[in-house]
N, C-alpha and C positions, 0 to 999 in steps of 0.2 A: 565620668563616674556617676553612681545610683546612688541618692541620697538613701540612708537606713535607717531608719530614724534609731532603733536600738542601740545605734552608738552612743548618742546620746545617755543611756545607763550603762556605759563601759561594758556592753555586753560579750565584746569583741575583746575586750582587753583581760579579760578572766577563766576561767574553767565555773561549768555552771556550778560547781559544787564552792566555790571560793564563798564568802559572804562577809560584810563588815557591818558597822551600825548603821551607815548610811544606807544600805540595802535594806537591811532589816524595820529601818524607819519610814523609810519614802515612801507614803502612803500613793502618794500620787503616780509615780513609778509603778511601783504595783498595778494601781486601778489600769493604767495607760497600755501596759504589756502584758499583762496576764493574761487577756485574753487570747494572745497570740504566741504565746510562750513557747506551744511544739510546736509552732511552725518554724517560729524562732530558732531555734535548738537544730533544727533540721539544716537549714542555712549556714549555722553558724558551723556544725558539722564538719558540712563541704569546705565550708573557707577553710578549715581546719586541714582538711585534708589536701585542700589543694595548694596551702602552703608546707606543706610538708613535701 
């Protein structure tokens, strides 16, 4: 298996659209993945669809 690191903010475990305070607050989360957010999305996608 391919470490992701975006697991690490339960990226995987939500719909992008979900949101709690923890998200809303984690500055650092933010700084760390933002900048790769639609790549992110893109990936997560696939997983999406390929467990489907």
């Amino acid at each position: 298996m391919t470490s992701y690191s975006p697991l690490a903010a339960s990226h995987l475990a939500k719909s992008e659209t979900v949101t709690s305070k923890h998200l809303e607050t984690d500055k650092i989360a933010r700084q760390k993945y933002a900048e790769m957010e639609s790549k992110d999305l893109l990936i997560i996608e696939r997983i999406g669809e390929l467990a489907e």
